[in-house]
DSSP file (Angstrom, degrees, kcal/mol; ACC not computed):
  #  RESIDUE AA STRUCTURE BP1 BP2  ACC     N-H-->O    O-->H-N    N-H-->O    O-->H-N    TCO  KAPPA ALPHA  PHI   PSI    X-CA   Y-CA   Z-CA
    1    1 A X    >>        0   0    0      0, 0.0     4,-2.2     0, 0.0     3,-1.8   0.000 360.0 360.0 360.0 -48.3   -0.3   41.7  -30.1
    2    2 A X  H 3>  +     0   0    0      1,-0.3     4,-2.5     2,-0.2     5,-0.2   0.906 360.0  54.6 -58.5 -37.8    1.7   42.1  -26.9
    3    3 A X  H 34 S+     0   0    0      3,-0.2     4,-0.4     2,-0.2    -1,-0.3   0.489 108.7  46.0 -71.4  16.3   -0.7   39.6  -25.0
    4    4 A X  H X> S+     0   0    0     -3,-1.8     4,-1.3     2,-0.2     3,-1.2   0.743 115.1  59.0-125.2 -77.1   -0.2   36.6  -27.6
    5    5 A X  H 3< S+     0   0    0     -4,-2.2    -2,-0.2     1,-0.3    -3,-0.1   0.474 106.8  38.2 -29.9 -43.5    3.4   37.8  -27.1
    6    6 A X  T >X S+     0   0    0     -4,-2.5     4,-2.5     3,-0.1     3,-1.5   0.917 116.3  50.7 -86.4 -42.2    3.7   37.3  -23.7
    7    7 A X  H <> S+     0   0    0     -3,-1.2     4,-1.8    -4,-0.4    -2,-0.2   0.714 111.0  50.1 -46.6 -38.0    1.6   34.0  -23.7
    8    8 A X  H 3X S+     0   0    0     -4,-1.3     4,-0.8     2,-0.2    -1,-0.2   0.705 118.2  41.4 -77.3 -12.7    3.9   32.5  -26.7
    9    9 A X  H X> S+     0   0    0     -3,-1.5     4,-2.0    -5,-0.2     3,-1.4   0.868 112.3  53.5-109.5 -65.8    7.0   33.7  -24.3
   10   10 A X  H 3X S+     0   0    0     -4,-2.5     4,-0.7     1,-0.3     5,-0.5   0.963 119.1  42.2 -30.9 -73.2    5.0   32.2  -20.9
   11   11 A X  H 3X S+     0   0    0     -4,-1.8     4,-1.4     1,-0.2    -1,-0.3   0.756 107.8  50.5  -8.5 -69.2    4.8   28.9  -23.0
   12   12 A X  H <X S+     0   0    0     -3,-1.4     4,-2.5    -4,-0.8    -2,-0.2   0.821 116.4  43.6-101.4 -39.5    7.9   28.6  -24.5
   13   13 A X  H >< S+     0   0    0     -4,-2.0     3,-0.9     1,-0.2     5,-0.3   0.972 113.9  50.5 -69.8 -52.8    9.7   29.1  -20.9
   14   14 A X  H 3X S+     0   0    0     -4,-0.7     4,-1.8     1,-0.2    -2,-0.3   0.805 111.5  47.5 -30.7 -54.3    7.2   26.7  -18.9
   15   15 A X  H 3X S+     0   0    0     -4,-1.4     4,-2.6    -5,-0.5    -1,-0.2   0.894 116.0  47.9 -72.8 -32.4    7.7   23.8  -21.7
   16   16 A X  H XX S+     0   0    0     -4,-2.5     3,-1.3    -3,-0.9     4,-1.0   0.924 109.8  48.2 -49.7 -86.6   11.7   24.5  -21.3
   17   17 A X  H 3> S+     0   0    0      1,-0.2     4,-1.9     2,-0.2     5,-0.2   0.553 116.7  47.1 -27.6 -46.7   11.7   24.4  -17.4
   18   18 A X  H 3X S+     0   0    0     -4,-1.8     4,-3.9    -5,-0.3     5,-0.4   0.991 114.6  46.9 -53.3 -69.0    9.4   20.8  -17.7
   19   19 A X  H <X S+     0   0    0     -4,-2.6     4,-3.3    -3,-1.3     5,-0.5   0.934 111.1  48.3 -42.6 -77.2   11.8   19.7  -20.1
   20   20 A X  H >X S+     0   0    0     -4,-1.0     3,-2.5     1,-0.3     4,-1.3   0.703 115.7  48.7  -8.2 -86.0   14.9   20.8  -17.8
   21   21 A X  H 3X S+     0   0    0     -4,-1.9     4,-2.1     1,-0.3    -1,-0.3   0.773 109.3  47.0 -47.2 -42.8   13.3   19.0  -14.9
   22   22 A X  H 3X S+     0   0    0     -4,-3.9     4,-0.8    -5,-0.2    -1,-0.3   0.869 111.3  53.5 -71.8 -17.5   12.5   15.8  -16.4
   23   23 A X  H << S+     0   0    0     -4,-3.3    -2,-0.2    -3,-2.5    -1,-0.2   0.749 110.6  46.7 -81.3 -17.6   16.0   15.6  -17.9
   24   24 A X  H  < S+     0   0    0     -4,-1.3     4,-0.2    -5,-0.5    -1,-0.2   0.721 105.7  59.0 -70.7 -24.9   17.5   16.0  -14.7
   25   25 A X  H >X S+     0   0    0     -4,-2.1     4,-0.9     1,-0.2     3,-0.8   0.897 109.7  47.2 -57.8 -48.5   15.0   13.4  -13.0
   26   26 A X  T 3< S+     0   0    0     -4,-0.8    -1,-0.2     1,-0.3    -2,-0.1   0.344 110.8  46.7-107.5  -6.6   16.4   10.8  -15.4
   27   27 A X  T 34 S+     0   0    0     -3,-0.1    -1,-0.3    -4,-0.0    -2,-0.2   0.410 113.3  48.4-100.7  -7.9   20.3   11.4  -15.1
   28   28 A X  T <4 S+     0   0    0     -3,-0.8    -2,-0.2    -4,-0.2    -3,-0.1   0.833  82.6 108.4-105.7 -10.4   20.3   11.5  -11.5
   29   29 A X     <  -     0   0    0     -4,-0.9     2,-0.4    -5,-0.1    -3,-0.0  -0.211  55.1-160.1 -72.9 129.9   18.0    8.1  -11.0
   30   30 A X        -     0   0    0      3,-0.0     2,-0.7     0, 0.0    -1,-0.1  -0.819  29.8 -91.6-105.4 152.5   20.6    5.3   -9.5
   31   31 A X        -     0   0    0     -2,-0.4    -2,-0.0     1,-0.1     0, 0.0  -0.727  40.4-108.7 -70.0 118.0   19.7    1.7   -9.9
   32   32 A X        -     0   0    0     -2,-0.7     2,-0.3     1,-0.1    -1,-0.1   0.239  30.6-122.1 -72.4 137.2   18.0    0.3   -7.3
   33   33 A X        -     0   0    0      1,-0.1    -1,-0.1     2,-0.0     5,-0.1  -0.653  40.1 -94.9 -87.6 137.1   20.1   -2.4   -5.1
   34   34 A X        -     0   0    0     -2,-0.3     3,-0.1     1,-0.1    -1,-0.1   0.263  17.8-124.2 -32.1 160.1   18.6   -5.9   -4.9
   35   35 A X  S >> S+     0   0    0      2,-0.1     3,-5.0     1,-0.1     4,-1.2   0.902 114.2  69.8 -79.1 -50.2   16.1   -7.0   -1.7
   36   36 A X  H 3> S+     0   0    0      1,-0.3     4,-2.6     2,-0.2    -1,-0.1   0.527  92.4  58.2 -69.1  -8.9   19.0   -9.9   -1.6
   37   37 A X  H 3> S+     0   0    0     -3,-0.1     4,-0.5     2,-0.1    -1,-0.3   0.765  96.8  50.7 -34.2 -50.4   21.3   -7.3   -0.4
   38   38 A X  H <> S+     0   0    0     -3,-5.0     4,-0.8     2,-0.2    -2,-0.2   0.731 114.3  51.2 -98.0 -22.1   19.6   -6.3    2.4
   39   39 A X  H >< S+     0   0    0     -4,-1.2     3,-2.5     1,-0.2    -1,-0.2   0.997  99.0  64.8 -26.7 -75.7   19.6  -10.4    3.3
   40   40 A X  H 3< S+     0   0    0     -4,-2.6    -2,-0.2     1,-0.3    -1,-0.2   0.510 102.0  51.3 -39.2 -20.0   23.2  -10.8    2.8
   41   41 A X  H 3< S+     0   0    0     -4,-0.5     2,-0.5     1,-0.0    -1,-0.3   0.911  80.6  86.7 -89.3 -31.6   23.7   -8.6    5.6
   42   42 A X  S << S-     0   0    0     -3,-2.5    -1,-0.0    -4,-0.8    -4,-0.0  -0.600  74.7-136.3 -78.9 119.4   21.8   -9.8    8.4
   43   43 A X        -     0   0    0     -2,-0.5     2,-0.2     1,-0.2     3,-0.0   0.212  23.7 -98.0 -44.9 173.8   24.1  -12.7   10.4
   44   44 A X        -     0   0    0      1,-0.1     2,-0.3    60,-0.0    -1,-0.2  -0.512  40.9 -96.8-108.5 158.4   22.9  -15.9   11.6
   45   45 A X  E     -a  104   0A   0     58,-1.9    60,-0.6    -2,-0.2     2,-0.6  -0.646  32.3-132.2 -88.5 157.7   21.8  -16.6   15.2
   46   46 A X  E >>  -a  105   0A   0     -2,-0.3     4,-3.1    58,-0.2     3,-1.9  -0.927  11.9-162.9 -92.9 100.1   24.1  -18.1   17.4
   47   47 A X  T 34 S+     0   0    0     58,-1.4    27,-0.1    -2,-0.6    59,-0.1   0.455  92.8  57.3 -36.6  -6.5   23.1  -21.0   19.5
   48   48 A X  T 34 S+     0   0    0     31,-0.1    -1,-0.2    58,-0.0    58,-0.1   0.578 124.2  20.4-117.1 -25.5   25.8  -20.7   21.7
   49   49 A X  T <4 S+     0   0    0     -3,-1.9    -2,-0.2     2,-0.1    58,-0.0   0.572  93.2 124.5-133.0 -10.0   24.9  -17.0   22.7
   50   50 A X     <  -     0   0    0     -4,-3.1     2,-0.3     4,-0.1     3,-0.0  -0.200  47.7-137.1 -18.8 132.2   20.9  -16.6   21.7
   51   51 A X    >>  -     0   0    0      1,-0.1     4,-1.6     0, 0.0     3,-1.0  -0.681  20.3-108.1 -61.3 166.3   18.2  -15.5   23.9
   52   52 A X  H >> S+     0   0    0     -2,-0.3     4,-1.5     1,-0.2     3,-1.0   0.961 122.6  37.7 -43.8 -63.4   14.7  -16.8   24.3
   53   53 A X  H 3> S+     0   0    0      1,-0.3     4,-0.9     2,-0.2    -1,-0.2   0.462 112.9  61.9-106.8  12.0   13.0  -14.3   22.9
   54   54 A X  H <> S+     0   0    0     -3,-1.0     4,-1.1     3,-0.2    -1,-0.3   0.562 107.5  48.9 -77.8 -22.3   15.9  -13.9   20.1
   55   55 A X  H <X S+     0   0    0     -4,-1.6     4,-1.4    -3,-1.0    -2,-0.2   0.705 112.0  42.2 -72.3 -38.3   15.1  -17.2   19.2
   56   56 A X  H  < S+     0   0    0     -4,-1.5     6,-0.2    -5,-0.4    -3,-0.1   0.883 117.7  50.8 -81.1 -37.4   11.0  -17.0   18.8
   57   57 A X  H  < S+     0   0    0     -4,-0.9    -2,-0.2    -5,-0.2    -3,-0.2   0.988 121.3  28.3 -77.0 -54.2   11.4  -13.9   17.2
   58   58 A X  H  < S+     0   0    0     -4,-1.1     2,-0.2     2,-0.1    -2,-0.2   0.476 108.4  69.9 -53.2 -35.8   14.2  -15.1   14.4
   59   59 A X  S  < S-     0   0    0     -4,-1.4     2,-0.4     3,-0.2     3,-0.2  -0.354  76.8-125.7-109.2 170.6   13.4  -19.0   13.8
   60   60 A X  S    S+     0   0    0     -2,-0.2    40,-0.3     1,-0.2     3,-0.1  -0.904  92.4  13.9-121.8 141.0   10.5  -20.3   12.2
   61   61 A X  S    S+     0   0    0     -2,-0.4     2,-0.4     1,-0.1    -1,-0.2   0.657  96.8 109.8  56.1  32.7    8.4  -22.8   14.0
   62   62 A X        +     0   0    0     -3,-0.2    -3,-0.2    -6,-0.2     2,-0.2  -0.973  43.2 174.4-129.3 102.1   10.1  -22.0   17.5
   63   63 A X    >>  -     0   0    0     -2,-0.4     4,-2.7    -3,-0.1     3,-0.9  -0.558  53.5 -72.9 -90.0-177.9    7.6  -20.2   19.7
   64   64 A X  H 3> S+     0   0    0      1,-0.3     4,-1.5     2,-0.2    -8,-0.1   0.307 128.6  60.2 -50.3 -24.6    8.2  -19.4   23.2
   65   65 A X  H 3> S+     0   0    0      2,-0.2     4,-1.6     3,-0.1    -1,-0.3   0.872 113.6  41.2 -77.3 -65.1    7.9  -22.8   24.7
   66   66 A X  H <>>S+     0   0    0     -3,-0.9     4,-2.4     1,-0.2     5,-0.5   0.967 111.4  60.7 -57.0 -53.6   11.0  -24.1   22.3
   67   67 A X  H >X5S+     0   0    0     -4,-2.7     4,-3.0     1,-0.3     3,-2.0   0.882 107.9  39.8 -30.0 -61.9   12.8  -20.9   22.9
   68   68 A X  H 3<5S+     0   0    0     -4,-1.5    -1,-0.3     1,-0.3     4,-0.2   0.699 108.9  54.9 -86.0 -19.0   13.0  -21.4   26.1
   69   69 A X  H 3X5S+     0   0    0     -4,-1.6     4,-1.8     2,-0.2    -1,-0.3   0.657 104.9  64.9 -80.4  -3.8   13.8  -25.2   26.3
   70   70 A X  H <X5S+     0   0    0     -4,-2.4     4,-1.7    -3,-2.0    -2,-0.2   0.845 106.0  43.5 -75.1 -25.0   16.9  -24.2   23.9
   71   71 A X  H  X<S+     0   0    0     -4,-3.0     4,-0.6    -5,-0.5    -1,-0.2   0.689 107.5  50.3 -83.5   2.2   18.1  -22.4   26.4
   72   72 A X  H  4 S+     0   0    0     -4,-0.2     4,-0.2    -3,-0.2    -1,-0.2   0.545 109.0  56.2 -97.6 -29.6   17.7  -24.6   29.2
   73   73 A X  H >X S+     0   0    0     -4,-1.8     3,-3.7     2,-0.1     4,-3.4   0.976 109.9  54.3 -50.8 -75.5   19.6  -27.7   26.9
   74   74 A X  H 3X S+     0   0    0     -4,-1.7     4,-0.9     1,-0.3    -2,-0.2   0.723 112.8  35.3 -38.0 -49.2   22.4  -25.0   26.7
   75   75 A X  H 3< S+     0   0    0     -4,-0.6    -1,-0.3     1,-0.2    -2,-0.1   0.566 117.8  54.0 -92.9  11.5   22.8  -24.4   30.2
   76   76 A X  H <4 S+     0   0    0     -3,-3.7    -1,-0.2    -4,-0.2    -2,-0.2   0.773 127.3  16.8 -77.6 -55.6   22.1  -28.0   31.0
   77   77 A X  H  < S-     0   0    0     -4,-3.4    -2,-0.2     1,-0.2    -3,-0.2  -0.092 106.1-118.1-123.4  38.5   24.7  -29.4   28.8
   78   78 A X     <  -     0   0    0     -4,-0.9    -1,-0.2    -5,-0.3    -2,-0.2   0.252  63.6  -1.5  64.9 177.1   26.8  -26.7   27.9
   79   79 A X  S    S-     0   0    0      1,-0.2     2,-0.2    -4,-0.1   -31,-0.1   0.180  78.2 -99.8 -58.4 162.4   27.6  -24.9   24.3
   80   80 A X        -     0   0    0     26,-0.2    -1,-0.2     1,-0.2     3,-0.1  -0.601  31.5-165.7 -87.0 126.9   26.0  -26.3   21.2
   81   81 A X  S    S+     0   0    0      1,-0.2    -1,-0.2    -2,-0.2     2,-0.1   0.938  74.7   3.2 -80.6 -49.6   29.0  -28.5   19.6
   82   82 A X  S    S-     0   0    0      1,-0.1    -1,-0.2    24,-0.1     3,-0.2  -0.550  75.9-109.5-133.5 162.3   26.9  -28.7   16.0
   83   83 A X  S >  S+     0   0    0      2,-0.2     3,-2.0     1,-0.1     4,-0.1   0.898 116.1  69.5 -75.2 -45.7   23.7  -27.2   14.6
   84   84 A X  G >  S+     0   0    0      1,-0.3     3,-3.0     2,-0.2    -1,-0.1   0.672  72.1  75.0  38.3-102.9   22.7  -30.7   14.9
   85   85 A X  G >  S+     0   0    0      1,-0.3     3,-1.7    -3,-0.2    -1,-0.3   0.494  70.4  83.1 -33.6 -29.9   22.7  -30.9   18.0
   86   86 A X  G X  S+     0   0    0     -3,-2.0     3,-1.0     1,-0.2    -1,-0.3   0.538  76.7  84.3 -44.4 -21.0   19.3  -29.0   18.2
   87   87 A X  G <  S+     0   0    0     -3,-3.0     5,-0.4     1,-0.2    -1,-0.2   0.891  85.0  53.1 -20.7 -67.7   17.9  -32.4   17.5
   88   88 A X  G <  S+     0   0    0     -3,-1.7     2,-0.6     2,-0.1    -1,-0.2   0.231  82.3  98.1 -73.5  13.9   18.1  -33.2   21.1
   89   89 A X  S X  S-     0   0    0     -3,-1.0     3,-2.2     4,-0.1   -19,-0.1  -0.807  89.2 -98.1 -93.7 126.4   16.3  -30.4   22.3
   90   90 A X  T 3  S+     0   0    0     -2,-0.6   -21,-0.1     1,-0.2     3,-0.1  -0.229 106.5  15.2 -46.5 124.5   12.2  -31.3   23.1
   91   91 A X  T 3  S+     0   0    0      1,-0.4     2,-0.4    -4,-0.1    -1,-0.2   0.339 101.0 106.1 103.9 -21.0   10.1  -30.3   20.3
   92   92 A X    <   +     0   0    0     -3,-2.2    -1,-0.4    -5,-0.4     2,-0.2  -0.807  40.6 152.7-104.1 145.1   12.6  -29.9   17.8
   93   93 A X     >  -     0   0    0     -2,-0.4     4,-1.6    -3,-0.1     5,-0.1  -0.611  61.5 -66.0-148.8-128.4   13.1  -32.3   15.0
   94   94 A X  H  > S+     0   0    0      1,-0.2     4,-1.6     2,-0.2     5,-0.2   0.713 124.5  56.3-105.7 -11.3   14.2  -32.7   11.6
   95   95 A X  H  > S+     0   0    0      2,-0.2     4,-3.6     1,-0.2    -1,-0.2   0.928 114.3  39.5 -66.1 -59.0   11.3  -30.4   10.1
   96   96 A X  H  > S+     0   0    0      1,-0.2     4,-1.0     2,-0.2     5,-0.2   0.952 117.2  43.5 -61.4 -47.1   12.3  -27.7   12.2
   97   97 A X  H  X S+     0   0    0     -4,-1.6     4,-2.1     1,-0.2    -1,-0.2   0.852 111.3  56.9 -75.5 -18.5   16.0  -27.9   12.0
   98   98 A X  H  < S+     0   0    0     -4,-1.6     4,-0.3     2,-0.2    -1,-0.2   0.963 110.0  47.0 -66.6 -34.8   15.6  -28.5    8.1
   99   99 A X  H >< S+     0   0    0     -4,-3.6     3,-0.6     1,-0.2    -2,-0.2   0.892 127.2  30.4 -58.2 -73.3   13.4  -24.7    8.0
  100  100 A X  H >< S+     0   0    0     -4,-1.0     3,-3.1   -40,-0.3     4,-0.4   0.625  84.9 101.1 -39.7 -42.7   16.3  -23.1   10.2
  101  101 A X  T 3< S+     0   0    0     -4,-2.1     3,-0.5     1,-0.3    -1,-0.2   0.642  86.1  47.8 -54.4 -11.5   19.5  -24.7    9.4
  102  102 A X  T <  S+     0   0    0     -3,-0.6    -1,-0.3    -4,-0.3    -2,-0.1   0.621 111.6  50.4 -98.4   7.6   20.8  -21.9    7.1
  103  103 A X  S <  S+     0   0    0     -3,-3.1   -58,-1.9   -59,-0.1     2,-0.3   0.049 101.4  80.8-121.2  20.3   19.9  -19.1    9.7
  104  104 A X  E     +a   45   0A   0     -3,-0.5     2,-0.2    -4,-0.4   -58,-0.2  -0.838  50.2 169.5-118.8 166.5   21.7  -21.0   12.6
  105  105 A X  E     -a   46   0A   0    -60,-0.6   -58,-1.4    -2,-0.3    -2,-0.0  -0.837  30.0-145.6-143.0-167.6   25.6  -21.1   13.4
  106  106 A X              0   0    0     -2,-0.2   -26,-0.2   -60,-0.2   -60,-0.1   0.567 360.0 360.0-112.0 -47.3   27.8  -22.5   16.7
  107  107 A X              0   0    0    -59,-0.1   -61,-0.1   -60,-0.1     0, 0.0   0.191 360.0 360.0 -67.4 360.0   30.3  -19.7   16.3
């Protein structure tokens, strides 16, 4: 009688402690923040103050080649008035500047 005693008391605490833990799992649980958070944060490149290889890594459809002739427009013809402008850089056209144009600024 004392071992069925201790085994109904071994039970009874184990199913509490489970219980315990899983009700504490389930109060402390936050809700998880959106992926579009983690967007919102990251700024837009700057034309005006980019590097090359900030450009190849960031832009879509700009490898190394592009990169490096946006930076050789810039210091040819001075700051980027408009996102636009990237038109007149070799290699870019309206394909490219349409993928990029929300991930560019001037400013």
């Amino acid at each position: 009688m004392h071992k069925r005693y201790l085994s109904s008391l071994l039970c009874a605490v184990l199913t509490a402690a489970t219980l315990s833990i899983s009700a504490a799992e389930t109060t402390n649980t936050a809700p998880a923040k959106p992926a579009t958070v983690q967007v919102a944060e990251v700024g837009k490149i700057n034309l005006n103050t980019a590097d090359a290889p900030m450009l190849q890594r960031e832009l879509s459809g700009i490898g190394e080649t592009k990169a490096k002739a946006i930076v050789a427009y810039r210091e040819a013809h001075g700051a980027f008035a408009s996102v636009d402008e990237l038109l007149e850089v070799k290699g870019i056209g309206e394909s490219i500047l349409a993928k990029n144009r929300d991930k560019l600024s001037i400013n």
